[in-house]
VODO-272295 format. One record per residue: x, y, z of N, C-alpha, C, O in turn; residue number from 1. Coordinates in nm, 2 decimals, m for minus. Layout:
BEGIN
<atom n_x="X" n_y="Y" n_z="Z" ca_x="X" ca_y="Y" ca_z="Z" c_x="X" c_y="Y" c_z="Z" o_x="X" o_y="Y" o_z="Z" num="NUM"/>
...
end
This chain:
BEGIN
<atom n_x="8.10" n_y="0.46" n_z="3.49" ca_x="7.96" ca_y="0.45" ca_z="3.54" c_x="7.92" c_y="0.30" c_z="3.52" o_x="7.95" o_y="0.25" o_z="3.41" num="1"/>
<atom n_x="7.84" n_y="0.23" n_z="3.62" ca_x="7.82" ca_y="0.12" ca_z="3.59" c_x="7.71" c_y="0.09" c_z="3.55" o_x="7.63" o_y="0.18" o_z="3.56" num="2"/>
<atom n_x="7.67" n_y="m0.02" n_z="3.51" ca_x="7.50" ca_y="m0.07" ca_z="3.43" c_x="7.37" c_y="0.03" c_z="3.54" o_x="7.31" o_y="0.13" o_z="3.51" num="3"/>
<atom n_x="7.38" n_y="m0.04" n_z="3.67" ca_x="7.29" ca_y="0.06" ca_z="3.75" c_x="7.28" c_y="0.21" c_z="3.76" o_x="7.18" o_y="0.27" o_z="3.73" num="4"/>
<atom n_x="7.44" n_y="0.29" n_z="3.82" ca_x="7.42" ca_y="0.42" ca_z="3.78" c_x="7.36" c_y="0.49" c_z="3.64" o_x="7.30" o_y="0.59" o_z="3.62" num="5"/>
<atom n_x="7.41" n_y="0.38" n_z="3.54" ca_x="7.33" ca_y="0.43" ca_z="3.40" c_x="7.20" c_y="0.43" c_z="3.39" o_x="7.13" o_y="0.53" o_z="3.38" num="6"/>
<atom n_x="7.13" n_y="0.28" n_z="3.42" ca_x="7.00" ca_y="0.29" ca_z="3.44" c_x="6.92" c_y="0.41" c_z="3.51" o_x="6.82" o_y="0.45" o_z="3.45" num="7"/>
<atom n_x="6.97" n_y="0.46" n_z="3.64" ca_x="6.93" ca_y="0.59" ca_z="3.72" c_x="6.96" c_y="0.67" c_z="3.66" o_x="6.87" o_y="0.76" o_z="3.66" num="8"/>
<atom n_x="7.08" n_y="0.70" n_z="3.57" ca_x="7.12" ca_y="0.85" ca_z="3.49" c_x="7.00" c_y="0.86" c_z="3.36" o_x="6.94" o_y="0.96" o_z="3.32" num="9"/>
<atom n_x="6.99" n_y="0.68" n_z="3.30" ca_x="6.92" ca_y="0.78" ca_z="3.20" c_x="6.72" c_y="0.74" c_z="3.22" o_x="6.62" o_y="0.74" o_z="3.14" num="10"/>
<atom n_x="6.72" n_y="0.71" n_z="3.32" ca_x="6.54" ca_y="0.73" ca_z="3.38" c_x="6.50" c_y="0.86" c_z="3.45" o_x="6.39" o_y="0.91" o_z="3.47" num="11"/>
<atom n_x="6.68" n_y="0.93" n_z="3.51" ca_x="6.66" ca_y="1.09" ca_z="3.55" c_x="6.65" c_y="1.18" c_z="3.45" o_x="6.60" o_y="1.30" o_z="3.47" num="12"/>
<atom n_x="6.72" n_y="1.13" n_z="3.27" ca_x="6.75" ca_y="1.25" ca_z="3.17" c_x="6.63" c_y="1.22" c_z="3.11" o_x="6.59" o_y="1.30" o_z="3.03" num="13"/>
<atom n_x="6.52" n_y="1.07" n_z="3.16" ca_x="6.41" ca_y="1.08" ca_z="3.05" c_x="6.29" c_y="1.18" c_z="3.14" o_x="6.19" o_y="1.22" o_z="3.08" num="14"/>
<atom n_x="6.30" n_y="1.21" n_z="3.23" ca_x="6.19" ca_y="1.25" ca_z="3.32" c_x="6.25" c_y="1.39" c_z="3.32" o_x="6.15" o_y="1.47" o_z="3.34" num="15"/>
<atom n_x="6.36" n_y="1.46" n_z="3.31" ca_x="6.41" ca_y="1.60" ca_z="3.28" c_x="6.36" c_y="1.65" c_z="3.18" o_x="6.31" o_y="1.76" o_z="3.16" num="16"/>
<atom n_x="6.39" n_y="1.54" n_z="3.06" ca_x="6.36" ca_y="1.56" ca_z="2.96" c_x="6.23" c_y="1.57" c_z="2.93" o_x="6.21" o_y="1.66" o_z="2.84" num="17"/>
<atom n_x="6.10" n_y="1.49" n_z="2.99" ca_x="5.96" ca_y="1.53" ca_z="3.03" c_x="5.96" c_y="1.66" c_z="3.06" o_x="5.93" o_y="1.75" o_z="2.98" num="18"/>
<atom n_x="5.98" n_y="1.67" n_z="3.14" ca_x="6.01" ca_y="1.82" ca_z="3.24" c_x="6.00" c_y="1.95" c_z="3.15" o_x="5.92" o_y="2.04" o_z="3.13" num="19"/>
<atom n_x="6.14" n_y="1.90" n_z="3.10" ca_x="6.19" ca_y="2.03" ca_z="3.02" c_x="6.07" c_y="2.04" c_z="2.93" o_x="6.00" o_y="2.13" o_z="2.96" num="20"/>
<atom n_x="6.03" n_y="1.98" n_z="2.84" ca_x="5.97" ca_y="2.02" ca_z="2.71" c_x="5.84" c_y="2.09" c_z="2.79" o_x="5.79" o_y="2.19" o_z="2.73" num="21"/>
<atom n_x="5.80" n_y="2.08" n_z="2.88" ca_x="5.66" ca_y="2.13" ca_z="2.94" c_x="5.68" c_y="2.25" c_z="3.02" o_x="5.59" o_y="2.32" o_z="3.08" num="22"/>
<atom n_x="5.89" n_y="2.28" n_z="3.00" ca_x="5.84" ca_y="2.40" ca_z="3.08" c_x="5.80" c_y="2.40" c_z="3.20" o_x="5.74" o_y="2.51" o_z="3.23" num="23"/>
<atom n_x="5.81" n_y="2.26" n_z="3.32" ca_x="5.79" ca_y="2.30" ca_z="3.43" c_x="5.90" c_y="2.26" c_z="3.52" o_x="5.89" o_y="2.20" o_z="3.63" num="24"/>
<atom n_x="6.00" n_y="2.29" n_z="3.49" ca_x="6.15" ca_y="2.30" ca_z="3.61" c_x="6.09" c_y="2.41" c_z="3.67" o_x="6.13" o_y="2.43" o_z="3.78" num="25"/>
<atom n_x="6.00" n_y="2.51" n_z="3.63" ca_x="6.01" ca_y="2.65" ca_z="3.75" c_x="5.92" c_y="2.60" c_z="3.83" o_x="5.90" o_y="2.68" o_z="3.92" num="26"/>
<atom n_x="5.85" n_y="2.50" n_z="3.85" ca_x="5.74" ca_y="2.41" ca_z="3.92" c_x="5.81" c_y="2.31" c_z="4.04" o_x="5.74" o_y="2.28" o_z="4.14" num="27"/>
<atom n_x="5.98" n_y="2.28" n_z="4.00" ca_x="6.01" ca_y="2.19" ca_z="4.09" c_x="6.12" c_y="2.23" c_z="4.17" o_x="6.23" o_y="2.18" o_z="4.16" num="28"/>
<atom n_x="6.08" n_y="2.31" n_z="4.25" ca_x="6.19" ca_y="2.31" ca_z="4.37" c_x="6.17" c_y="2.19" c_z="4.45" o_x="6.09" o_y="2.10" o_z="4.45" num="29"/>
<atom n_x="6.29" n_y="2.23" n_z="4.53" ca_x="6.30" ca_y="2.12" ca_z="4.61" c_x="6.14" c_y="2.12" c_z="4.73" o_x="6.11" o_y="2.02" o_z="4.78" num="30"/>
<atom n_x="6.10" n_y="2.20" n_z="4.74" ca_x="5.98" ca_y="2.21" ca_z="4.86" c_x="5.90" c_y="2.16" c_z="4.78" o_x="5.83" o_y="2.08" o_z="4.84" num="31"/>
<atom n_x="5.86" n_y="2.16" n_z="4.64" ca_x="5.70" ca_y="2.15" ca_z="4.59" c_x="5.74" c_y="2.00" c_z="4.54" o_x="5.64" o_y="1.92" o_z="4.52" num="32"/>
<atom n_x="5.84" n_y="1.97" n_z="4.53" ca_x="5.93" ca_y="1.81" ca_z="4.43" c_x="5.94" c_y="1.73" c_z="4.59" o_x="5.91" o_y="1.61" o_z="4.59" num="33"/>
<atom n_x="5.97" n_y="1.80" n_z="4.72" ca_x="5.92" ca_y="1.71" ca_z="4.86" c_x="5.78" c_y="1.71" c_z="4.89" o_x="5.74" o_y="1.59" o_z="4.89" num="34"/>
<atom n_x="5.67" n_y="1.81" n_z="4.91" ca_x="5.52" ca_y="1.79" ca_z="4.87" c_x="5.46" c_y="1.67" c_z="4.81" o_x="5.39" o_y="1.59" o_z="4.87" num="35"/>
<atom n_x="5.50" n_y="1.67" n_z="4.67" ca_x="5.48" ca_y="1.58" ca_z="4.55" c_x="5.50" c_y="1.45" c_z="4.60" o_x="5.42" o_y="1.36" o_z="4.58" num="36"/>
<atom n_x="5.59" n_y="1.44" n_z="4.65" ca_x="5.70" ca_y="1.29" ca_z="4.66" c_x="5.58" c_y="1.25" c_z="4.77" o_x="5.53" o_y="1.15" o_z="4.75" num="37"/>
<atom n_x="5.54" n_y="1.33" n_z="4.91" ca_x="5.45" ca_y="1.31" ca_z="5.02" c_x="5.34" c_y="1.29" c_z="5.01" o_x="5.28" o_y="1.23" o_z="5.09" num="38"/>
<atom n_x="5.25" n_y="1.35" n_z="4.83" ca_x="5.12" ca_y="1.35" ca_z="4.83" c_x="5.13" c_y="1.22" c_z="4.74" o_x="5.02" o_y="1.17" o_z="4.74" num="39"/>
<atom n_x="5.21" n_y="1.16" n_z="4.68" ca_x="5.25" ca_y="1.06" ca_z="4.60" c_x="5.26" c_y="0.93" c_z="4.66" o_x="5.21" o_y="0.83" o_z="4.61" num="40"/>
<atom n_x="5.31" n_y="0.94" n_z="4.77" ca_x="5.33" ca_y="0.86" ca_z="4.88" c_x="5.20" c_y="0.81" c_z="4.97" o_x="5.17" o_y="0.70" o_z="5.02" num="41"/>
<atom n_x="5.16" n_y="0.90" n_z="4.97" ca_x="4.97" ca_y="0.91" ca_z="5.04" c_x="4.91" c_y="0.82" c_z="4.92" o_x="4.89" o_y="0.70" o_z="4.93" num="42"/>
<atom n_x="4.91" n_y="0.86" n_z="4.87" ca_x="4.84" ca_y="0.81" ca_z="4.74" c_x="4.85" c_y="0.65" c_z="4.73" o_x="4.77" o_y="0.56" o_z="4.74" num="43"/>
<atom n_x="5.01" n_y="0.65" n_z="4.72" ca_x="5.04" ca_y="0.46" ca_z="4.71" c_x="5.03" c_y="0.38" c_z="4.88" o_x="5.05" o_y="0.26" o_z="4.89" num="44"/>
<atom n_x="5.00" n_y="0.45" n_z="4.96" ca_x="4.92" ca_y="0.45" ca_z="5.06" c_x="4.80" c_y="0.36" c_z="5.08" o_x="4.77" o_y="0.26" o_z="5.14" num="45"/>
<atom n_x="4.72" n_y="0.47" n_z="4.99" ca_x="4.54" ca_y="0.45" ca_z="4.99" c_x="4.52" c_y="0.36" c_z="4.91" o_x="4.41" o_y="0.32" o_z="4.91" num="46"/>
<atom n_x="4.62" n_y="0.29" n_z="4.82" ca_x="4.61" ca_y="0.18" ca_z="4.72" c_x="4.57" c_y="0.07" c_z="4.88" o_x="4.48" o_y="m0.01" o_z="4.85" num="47"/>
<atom n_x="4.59" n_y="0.06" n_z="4.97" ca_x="4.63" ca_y="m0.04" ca_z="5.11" c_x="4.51" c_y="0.00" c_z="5.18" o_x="4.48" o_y="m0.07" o_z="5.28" num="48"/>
<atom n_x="4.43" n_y="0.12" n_z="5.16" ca_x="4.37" ca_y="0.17" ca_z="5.26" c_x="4.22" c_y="0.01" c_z="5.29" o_x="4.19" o_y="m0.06" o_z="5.19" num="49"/>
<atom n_x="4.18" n_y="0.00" n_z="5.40" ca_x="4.07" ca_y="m0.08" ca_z="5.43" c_x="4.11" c_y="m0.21" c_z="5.34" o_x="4.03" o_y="m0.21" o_z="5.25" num="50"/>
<atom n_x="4.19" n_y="m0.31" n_z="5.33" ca_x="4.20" ca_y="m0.40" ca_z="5.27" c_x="4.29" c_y="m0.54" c_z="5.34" o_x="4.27" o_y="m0.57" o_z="5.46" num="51"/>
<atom n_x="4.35" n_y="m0.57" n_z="5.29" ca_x="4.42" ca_y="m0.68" ca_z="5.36" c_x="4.53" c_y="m0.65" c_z="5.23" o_x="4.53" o_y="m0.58" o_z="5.13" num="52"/>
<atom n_x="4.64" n_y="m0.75" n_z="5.29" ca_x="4.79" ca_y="m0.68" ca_z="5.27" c_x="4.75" c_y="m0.75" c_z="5.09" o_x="4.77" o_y="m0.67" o_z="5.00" num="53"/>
<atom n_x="4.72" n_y="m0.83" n_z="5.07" ca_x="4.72" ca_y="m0.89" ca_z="4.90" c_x="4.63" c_y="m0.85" c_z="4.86" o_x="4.59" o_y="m0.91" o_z="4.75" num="54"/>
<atom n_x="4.53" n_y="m0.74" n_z="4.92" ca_x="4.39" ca_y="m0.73" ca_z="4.82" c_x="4.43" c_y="m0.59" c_z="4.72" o_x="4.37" o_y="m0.57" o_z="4.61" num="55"/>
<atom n_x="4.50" n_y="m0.53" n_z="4.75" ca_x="4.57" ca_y="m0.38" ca_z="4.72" c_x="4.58" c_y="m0.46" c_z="4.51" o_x="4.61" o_y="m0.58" o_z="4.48" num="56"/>
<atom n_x="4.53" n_y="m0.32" n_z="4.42" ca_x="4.54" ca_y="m0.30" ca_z="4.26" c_x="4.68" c_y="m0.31" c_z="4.25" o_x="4.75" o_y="m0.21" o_z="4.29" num="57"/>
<atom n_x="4.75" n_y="m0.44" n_z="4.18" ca_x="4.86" ca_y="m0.41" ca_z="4.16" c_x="4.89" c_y="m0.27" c_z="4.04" o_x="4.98" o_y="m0.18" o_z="4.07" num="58"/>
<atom n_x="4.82" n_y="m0.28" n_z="3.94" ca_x="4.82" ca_y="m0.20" ca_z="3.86" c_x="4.82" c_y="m0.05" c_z="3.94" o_x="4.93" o_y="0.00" o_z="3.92" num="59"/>
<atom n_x="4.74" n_y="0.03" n_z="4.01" ca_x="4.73" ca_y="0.11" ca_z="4.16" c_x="4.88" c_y="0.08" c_z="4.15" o_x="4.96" o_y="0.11" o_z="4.05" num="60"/>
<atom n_x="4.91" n_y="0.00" n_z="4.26" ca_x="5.02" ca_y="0.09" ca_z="4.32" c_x="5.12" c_y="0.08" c_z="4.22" o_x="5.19" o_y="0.19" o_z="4.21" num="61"/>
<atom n_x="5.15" n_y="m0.01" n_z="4.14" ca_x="5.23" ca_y="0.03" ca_z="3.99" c_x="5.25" c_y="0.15" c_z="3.95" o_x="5.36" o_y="0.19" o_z="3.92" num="62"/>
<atom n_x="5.13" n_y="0.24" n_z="3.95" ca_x="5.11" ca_y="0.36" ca_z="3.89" c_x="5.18" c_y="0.44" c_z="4.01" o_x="5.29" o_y="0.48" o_z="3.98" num="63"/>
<atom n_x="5.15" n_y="0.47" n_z="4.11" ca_x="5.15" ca_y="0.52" ca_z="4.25" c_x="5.30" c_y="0.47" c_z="4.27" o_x="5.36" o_y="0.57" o_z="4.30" num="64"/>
<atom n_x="5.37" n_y="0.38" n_z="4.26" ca_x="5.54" ca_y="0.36" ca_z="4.33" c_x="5.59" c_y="0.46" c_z="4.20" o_x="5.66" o_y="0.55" o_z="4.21" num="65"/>
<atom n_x="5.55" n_y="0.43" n_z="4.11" ca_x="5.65" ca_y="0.53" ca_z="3.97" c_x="5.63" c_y="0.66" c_z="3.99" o_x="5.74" o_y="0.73" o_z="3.99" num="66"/>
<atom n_x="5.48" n_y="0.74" n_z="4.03" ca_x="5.48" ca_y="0.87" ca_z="4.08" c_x="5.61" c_y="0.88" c_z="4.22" o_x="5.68" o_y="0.99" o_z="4.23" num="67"/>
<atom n_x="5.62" n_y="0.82" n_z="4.28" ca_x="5.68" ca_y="0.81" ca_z="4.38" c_x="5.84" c_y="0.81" c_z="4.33" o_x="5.91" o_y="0.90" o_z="4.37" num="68"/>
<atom n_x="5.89" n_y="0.70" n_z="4.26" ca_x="5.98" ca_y="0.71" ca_z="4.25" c_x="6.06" c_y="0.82" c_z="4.11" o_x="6.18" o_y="0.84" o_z="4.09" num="69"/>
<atom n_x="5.93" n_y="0.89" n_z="4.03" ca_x="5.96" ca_y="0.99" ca_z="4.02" c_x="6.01" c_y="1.13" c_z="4.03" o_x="6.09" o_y="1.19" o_z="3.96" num="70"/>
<atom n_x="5.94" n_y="1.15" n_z="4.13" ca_x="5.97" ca_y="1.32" ca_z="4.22" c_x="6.07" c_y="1.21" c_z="4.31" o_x="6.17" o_y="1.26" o_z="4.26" num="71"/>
<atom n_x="6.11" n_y="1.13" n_z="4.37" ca_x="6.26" ca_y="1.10" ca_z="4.46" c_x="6.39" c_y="1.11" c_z="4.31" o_x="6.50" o_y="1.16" o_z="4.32" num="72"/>
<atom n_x="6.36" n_y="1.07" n_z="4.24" ca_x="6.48" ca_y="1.11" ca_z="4.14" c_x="6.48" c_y="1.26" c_z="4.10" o_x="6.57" o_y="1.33" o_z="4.15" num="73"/>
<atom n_x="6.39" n_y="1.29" n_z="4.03" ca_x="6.40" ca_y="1.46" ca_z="4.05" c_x="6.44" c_y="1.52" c_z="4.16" o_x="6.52" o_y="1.62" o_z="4.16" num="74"/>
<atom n_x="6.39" n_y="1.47" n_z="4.27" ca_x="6.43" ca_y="1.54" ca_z="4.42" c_x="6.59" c_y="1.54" c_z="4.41" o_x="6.62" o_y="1.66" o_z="4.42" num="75"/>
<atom n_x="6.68" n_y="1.46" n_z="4.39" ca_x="6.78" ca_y="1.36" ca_z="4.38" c_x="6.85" c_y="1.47" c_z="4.25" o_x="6.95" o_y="1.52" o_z="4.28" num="76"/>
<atom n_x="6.81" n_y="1.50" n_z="4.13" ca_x="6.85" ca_y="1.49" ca_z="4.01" c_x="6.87" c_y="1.67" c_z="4.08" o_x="6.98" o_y="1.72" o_z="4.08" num="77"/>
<atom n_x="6.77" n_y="1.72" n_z="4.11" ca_x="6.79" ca_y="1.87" ca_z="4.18" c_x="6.95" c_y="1.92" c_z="4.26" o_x="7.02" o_y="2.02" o_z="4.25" num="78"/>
<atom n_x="6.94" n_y="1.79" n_z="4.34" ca_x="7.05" ca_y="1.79" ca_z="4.44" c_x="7.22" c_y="1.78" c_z="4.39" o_x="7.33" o_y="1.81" o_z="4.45" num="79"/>
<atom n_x="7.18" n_y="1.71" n_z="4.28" ca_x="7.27" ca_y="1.62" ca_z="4.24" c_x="7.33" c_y="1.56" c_z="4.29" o_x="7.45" o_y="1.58" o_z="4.30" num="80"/>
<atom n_x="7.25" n_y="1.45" n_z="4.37" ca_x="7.25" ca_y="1.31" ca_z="4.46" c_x="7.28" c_y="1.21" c_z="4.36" o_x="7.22" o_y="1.19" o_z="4.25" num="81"/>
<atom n_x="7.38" n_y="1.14" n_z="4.40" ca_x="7.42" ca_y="0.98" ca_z="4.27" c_x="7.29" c_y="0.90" c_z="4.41" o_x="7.30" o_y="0.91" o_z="4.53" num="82"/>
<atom n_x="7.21" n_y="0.84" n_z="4.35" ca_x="7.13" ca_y="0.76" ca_z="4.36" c_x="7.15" c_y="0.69" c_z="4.44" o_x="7.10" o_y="0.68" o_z="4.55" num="83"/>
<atom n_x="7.28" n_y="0.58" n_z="4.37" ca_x="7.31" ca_y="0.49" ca_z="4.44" c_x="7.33" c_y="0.49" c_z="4.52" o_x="7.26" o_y="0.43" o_z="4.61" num="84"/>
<atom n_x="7.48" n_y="0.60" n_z="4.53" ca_x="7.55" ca_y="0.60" ca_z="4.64" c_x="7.52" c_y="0.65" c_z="4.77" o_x="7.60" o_y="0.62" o_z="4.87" num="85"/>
<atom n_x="7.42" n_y="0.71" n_z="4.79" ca_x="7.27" ca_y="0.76" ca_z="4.85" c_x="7.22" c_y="0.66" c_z="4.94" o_x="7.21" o_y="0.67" o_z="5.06" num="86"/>
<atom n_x="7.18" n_y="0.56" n_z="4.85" ca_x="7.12" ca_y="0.41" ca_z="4.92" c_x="7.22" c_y="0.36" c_z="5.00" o_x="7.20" o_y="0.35" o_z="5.12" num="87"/>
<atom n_x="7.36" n_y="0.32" n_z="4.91" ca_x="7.43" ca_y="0.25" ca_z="4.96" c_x="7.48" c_y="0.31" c_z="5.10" o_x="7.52" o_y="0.24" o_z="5.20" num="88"/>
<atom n_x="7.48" n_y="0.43" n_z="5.10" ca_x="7.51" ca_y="0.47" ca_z="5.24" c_x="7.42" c_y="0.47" c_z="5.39" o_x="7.45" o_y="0.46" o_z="5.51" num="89"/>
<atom n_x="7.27" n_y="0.48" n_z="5.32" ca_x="7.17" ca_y="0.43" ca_z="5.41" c_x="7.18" c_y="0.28" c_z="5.39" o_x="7.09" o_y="0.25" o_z="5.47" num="90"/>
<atom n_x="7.20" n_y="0.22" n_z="5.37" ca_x="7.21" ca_y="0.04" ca_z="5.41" c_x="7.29" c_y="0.06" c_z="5.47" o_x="7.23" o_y="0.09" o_z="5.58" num="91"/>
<atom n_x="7.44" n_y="0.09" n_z="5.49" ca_x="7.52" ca_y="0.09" ca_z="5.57" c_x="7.49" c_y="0.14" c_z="5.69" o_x="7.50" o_y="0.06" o_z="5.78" num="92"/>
<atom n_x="7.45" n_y="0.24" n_z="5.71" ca_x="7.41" ca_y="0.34" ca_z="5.84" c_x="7.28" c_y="0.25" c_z="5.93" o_x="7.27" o_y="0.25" o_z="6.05" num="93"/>
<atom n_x="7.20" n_y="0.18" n_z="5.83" ca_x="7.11" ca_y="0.09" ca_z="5.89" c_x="7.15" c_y="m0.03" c_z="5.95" o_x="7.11" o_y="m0.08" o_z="6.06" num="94"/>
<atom n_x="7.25" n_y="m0.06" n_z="5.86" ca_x="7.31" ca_y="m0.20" ca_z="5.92" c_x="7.42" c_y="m0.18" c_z="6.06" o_x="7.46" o_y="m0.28" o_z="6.13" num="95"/>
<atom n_x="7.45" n_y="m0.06" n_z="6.07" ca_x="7.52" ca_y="m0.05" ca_z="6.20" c_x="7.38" c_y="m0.03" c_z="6.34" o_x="7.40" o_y="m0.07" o_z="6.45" num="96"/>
<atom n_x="7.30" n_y="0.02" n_z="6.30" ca_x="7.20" ca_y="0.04" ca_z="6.39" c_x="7.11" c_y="m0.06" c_z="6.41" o_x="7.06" o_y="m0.08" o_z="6.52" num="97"/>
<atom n_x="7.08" n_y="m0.12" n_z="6.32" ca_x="7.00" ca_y="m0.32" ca_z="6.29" c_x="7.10" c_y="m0.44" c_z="6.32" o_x="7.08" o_y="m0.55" o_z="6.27" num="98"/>
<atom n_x="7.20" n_y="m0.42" n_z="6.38" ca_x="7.26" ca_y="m0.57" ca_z="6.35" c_x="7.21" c_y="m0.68" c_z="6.35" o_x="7.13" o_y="m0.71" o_z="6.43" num="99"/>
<atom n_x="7.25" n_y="m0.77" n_z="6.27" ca_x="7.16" ca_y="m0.89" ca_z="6.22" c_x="7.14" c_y="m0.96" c_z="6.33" o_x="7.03" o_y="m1.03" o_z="6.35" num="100"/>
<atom n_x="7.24" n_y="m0.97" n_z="6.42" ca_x="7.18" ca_y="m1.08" ca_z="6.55" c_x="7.09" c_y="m1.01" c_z="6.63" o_x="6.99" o_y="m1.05" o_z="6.68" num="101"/>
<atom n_x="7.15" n_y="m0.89" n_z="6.63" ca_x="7.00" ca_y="m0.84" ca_z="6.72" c_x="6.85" c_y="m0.83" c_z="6.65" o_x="6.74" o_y="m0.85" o_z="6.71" num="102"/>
<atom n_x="6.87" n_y="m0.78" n_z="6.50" ca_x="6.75" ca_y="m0.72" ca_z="6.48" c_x="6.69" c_y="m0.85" c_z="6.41" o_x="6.57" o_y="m0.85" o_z="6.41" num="103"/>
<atom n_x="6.75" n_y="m0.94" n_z="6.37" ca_x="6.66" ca_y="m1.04" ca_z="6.27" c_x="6.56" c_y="m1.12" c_z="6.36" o_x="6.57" o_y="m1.18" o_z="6.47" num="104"/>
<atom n_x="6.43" n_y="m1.09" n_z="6.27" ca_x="6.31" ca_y="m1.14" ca_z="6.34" c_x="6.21" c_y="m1.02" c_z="6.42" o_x="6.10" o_y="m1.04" o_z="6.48" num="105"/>
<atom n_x="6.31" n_y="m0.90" n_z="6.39" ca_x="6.21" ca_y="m0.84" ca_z="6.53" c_x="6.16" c_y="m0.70" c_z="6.42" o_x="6.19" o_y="m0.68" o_z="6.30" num="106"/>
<atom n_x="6.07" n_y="m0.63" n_z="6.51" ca_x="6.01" ca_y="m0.52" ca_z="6.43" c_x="6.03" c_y="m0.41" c_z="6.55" o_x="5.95" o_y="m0.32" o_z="6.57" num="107"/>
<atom n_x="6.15" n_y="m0.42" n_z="6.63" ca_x="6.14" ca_y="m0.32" ca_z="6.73" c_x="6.27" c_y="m0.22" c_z="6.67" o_x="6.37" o_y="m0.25" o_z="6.61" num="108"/>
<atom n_x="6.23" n_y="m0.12" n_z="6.72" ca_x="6.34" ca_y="0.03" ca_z="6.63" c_x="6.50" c_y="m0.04" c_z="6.71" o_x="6.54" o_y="m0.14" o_z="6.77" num="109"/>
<atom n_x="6.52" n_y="0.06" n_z="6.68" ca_x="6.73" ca_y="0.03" ca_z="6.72" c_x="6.72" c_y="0.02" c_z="6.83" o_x="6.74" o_y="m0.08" o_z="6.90" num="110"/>
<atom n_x="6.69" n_y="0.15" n_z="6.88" ca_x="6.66" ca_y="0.19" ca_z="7.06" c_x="6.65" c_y="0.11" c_z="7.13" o_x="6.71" o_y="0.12" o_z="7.23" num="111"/>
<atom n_x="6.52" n_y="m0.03" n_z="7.09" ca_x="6.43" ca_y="m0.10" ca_z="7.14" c_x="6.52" c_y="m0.25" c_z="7.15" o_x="6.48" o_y="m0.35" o_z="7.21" num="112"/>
<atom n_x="6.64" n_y="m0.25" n_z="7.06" ca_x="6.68" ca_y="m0.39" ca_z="7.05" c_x="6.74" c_y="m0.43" c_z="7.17" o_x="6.78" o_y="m0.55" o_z="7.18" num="113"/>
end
């Protein structure tokens, strides 16, 4: 396992370990742990709502990306998804569908290049 998968293994055993002592794994299926992650998501959202792109509480969304990136590890820790390897397969999958000559610079989907 390397420095990063460790990092991910043990920020998933500290938040299990949250978990466990309170007794709410019967709280986190995968439906109510995808909810979470969506109402989480909203949330780091409304940090942006009516503002301009630098006016947003860092502190806000600080709070709000860790809610977020906590129910995606749980979601993940459920599945028993390696994190990484997860990512690394979506960059790859992106980068065949973005290629850099076509896509750099532009904000138009794959379809559109």
């Amino acid at each position: 396992m390397n420095e990063h998968n460790s990092d991910i293994a043990e920020l998933t055993a500290a938040l299990t370990r949250f978990r466990d002592e309170r007794d709410w794994a019967q709280f986190h299926n995968p439906k109510d742990l995808a909810a979470a992650l969506s109402i989480e998501a909203g949330e780091l959202l409304e940090c942006f709502l009516w503002k301009a792109h630098g006016e947003a509480d860092v502190g806000r969304v600080k709070e709000e990306l860790a809610d977020v990136l906590a129910y995606a590890l749980l979601l993940a820790e459920h599945y028993k998804l390696d994190v990484k390897q997860v990512l690394q397969e979506k960059i790859a999958k992106n980068a065949e569908k973005y290629p850099a000559h076509k896509a750099k610079g532009s904000a138009k989907k794959y379809n559109e290049l």
